[in-house]
C-alpha positions as CSV (number, residue, x, y, z in Angstrom):
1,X,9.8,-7.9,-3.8
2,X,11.0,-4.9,-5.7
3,X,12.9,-7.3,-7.9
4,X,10.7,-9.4,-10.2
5,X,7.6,-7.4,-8.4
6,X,8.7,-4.4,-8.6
7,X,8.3,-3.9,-4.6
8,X,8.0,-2.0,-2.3
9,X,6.9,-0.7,1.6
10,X,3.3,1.1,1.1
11,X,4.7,4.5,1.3
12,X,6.9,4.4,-1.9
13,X,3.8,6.5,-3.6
14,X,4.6,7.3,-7.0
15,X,4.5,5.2,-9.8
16,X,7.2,3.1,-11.0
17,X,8.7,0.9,-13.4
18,X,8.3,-3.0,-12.6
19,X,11.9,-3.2,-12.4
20,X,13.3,-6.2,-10.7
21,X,15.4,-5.8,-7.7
22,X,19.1,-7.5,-7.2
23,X,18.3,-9.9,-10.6
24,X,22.0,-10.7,-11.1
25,X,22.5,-11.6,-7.4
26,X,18.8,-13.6,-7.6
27,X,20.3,-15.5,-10.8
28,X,23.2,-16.3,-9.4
29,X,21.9,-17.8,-6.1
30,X,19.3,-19.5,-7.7
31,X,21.3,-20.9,-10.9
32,X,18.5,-22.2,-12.9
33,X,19.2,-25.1,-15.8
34,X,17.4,-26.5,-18.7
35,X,14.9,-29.0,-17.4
36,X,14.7,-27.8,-13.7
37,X,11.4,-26.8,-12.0
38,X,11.3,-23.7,-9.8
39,X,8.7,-22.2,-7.9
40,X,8.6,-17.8,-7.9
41,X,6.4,-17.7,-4.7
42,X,5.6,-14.1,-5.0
43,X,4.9,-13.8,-8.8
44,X,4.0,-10.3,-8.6
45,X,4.7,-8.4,-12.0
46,X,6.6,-11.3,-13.3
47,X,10.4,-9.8,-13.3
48,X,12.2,-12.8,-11.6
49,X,9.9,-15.3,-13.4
50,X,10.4,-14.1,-16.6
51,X,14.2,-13.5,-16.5
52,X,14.7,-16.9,-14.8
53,X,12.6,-18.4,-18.2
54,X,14.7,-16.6,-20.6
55,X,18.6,-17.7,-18.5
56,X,17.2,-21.7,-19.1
57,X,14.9,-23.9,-20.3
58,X,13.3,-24.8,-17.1
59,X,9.7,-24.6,-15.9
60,X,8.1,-22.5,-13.5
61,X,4.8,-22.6,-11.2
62,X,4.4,-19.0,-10.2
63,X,2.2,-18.3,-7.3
64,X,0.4,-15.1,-6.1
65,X,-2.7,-14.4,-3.7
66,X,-3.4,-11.5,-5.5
67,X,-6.3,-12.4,-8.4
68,X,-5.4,-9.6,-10.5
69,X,-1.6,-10.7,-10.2
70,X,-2.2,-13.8,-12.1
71,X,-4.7,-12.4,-14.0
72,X,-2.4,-9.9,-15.6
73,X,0.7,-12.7,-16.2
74,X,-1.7,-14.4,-18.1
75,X,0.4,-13.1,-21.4
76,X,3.4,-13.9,-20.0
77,X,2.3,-17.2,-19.7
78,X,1.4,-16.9,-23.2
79,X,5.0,-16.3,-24.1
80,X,6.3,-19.6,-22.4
81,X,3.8,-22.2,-23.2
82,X,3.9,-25.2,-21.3
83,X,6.5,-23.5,-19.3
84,X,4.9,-21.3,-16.9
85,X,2.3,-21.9,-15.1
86,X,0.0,-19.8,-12.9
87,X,-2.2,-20.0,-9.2
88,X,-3.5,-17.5,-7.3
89,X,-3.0,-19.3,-3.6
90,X,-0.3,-18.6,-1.1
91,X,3.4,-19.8,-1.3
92,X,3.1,-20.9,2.3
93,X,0.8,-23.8,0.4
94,X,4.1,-24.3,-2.3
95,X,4.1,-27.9,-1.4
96,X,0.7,-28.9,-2.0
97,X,0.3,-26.6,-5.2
98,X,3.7,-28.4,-6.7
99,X,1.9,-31.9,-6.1
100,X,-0.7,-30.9,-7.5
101,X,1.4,-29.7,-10.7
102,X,3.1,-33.3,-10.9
103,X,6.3,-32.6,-9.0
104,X,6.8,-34.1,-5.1
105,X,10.2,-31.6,-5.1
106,X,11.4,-29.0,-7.2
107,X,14.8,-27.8,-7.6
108,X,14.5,-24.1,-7.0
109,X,12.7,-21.4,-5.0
110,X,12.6,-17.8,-5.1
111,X,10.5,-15.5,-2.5
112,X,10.4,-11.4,-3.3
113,X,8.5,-10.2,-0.2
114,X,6.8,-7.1,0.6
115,X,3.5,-5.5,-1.7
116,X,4.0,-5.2,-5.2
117,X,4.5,-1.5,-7.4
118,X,1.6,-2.5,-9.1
119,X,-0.6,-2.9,-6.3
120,X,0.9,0.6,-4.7
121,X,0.0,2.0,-7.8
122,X,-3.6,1.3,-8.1
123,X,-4.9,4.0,-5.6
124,X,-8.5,1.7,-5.3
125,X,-6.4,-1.0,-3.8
126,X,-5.4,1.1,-0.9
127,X,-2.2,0.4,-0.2
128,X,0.0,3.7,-0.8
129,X,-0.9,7.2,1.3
130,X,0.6,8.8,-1.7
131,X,-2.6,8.1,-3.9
132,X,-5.6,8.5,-2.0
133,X,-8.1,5.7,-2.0
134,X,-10.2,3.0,0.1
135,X,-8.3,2.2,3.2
136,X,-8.1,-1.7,1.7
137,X,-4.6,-3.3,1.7
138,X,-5.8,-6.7,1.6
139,X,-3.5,-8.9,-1.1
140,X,-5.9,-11.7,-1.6
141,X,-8.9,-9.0,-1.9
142,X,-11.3,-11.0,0.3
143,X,-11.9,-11.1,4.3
144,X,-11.1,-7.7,6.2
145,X,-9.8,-4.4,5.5
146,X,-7.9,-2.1,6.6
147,X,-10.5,0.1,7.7
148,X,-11.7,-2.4,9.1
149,X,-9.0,-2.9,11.1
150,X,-8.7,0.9,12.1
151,X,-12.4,1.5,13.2
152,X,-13.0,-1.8,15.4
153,X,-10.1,-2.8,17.2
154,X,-9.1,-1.2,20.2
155,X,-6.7,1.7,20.7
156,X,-4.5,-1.0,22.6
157,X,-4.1,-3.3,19.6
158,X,-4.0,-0.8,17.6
159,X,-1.1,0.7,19.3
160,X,0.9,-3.0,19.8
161,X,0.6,-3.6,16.1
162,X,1.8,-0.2,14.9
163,X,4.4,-0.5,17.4
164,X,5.9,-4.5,16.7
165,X,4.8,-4.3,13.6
166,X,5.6,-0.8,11.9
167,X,8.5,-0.2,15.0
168,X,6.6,3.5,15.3
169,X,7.9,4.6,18.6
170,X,5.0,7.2,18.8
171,X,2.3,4.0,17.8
172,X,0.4,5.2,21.5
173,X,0.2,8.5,20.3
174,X,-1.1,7.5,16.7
175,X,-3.4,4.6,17.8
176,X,-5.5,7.4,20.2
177,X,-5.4,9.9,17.2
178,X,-7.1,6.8,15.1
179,X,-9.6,6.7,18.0
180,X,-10.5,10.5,18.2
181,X,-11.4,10.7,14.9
182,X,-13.3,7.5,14.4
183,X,-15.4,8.2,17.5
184,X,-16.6,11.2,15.1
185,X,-16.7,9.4,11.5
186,X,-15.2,6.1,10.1
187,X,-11.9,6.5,8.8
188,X,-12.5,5.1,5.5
189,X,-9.4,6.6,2.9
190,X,-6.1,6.3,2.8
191,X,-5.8,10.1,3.0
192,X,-7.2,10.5,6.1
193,X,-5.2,7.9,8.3
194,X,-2.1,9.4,6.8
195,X,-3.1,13.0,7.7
196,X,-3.9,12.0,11.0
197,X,-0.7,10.3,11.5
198,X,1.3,13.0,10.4
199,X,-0.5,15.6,12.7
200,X,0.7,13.2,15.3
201,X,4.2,13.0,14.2
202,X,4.6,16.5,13.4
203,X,8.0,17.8,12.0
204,X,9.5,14.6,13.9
205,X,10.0,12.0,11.0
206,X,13.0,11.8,8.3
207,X,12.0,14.2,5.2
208,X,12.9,11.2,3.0
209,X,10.2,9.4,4.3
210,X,6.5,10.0,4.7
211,X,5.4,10.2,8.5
212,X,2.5,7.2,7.9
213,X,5.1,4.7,6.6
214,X,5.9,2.8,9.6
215,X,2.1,2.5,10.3
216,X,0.9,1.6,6.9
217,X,3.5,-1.1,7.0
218,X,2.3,-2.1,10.4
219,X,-1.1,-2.1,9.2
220,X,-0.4,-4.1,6.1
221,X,1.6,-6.6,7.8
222,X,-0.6,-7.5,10.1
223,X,-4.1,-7.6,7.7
224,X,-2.2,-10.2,5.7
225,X,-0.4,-11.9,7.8
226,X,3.0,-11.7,5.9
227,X,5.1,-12.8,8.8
228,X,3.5,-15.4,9.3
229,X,3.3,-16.5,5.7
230,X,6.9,-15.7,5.3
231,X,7.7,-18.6,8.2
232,X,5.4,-20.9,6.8
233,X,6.5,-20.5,3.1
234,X,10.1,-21.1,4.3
235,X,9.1,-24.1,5.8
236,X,7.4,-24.9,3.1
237,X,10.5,-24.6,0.6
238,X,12.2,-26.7,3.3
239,X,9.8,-29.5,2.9
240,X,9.5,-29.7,-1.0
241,X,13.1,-28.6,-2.2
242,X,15.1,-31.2,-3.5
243,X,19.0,-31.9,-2.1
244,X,20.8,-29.7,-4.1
245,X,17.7,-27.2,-4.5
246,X,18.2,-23.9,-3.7
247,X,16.5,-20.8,-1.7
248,X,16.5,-17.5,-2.6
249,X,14.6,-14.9,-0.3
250,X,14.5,-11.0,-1.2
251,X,13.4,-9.3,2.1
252,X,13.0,-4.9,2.2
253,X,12.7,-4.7,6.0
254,X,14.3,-5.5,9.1
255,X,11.1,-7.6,10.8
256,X,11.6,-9.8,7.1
257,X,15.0,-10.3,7.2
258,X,14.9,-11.7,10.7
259,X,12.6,-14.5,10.3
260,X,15.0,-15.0,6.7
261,X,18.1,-15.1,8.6
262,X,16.7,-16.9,11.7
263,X,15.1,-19.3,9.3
264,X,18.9,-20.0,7.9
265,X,21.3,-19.7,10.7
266,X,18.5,-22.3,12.7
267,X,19.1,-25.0,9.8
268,X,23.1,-24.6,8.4
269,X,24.3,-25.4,11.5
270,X,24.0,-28.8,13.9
271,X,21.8,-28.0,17.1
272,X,19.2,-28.7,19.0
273,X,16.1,-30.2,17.5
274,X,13.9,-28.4,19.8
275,X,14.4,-25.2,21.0
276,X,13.4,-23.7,24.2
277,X,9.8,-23.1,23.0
278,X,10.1,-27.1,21.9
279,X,11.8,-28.9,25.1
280,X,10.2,-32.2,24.3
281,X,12.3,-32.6,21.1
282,X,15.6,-33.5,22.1
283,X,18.9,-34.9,20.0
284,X,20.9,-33.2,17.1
285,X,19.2,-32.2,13.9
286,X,21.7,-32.5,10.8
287,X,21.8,-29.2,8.8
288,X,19.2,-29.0,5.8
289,X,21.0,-25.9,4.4
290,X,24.1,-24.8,3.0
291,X,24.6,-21.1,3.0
292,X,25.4,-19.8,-0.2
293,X,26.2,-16.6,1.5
294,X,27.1,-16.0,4.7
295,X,25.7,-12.6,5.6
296,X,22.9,-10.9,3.3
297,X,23.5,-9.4,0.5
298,X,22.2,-6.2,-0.6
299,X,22.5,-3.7,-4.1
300,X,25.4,-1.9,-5.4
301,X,25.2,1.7,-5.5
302,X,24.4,1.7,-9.3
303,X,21.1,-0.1,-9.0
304,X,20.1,1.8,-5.8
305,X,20.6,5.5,-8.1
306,X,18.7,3.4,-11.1
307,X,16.0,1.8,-8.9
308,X,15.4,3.7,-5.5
309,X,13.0,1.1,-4.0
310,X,15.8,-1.1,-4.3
311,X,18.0,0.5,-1.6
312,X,16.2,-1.2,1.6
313,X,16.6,-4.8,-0.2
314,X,18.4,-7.7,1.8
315,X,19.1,-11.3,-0.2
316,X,19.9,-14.4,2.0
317,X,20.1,-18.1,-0.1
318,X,20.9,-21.7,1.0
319,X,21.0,-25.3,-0.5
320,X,19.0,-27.7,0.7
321,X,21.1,-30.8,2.1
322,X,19.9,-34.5,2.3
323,X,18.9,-34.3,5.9
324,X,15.0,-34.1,6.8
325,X,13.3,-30.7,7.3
326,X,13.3,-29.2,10.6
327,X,10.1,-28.4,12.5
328,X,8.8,-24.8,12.6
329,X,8.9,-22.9,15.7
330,X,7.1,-19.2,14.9
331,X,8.3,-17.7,18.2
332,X,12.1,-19.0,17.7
333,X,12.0,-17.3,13.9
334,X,11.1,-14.4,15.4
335,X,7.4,-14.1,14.0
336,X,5.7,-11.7,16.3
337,X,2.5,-12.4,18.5
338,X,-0.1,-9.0,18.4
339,X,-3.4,-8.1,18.1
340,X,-4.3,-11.8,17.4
């Protein structure tokens, strides 16, 4: 997220301050006590985990798939002993990593999507256009990369991902640049995809953004799978909150906040157990969310002049009821289907 991470979309560029987006509205939502246990899902820089630590005497499992993440909140830990505890794993996995810290629910859980400002500022990690370096983006640092990606799969996927995925209008136009040049050399920086998308896009794109963001995005979506996790982790929060537990989810694009605010709206209301993608499940499933606020929240006007990359954030909350989680159905979240 940009709030406790610092986040941002891949084409933020420049360095910046780990400054943590919406905290008041996250603290609020999430109303942490003394004695409570909350899982931060995207750990990140530590903002949310750290401010959440210091409003009450509650514990905290932070989790992050990023190695170097966890590796560099090892001093904050240091700061709460016995109080905050670190894994590298994904918070789609939040369940089984809070049994396996002692607790079968938890009474809060905070999700700040998107790629950290530290990892767009580390140029070797490959995730920012503005600081050239190795076309990586991977979050976990193992299994493909983005280059990868670029030089292998077809100009058809490549074009279906940078259009669902980025919502790049041009994505056919780009995705047969990307081929012309790799059938003369790999495409192996993050200079050189972003050059060739903007001599695709020309003068065409907003001068407050940089012409490559919507495919970087697109790019970095799909090499980690974040919509996917984002499904499953909500799910996942579903399964081990606690009645009375609550959900707070930072989102800083429009794919995110879908899934978020299908993810709610599907489970504060009485419906259908099964949607049309699940016609075998039939009766009423009681809500197992109360919305805390109705429609998303998003910064005042202060913190957007203070904090820029807090301007595309969107905060949606619930709390959990008694009833029983709900299945998950990717395709009535909204999770798109490409390139897979």
């Amino acid at each position: 997220m940009m709030a406790g991470r610092g986040k941002d979309s891949p084409s933020a560029g420049g360095p910046a301050r780990h400054i943590p987006v919406m905290l008041s509205e996250v603290l609020a939502a999430l109303n942490p006590t003394s004695g409570e246990t909350i899982i931060d899902g995207t750990f990140g820089a530590g903002g949310y985990s750290k401010a959440i630590l210091d409003a009450a005497d509650c514990k905290i499992t932070a989790i992050d798939r990023d190695p170097d993440a966890v590796a560099a909140g090892r001093a904050l830990a240091d700061q709460f002993p016995e109080r905050l505890t670190l894994v590298v794993g994904r918070y789609s996995d939040m369940d089984a990593i809070a049994e396996s810290q002692g607790h079968v629910t938890v009474d809060g859980v905070v999700l700040d999507l998107g790629v950290s400002s530290m990892q767009v500022d580390q140029a070797e990690r490959g995730f920012s256009f503005s600081h050239d370096g190795p076309l990586d983006m991977r979050m976990g640092k193992e299994g493909p990369s983005a280059s990868d990606i670029v030089n292998e799969l077809s100009e058809s996927e490549l074009a279906g991902i940078i259009a669902v995925l980025g919502e790049e209008r041009r994505a056919r136009a780009i995705a047969r640049a990307i081929v012309a040049v790799r059938s003369e050399r790999p495409i192996a920086r993050t200079s050189e995809l972003a050059d060739i998308v903007a001599s695709v896009l020309g003068r065409r794109w907003d001068e407050s953004k940089h012409p490559a963001t919507r495919t970087f995005q697109a790019l970095r979506l799909y090499l980690n799978e974040e919509l996917d996790e984002l499904a499953e982790g909500l799910s996942a929060a579903e399964r081990v909150l606690r009645a009375g537990g609550r959900l707070v989810v930072v989102t800083f694009h429009s794919l995110e906040d879908r899934i978020a605010k299908r993810f709610f709206a599907s489970r504060s209301l009485p419906g259908p157990r099964g949607s049309r993608h699940l016609p075998e499940q039939m009766g009423e499933a009681p809500p197992s969310f109360r919305l805390l606020n109705r429609r998303a929240l998003h910064p005042l006007t202060e913190e957007i002049r203070l904090n820029p990359r807090a301007r595309s954030a969107s905060l949606r909350a619930g709390e959990r009821t008694e009833a029983p989680p709900h299945p998950l159905d990717l395709a009535a979240l909204g999770v798109p289907r490409v390139g897979r």
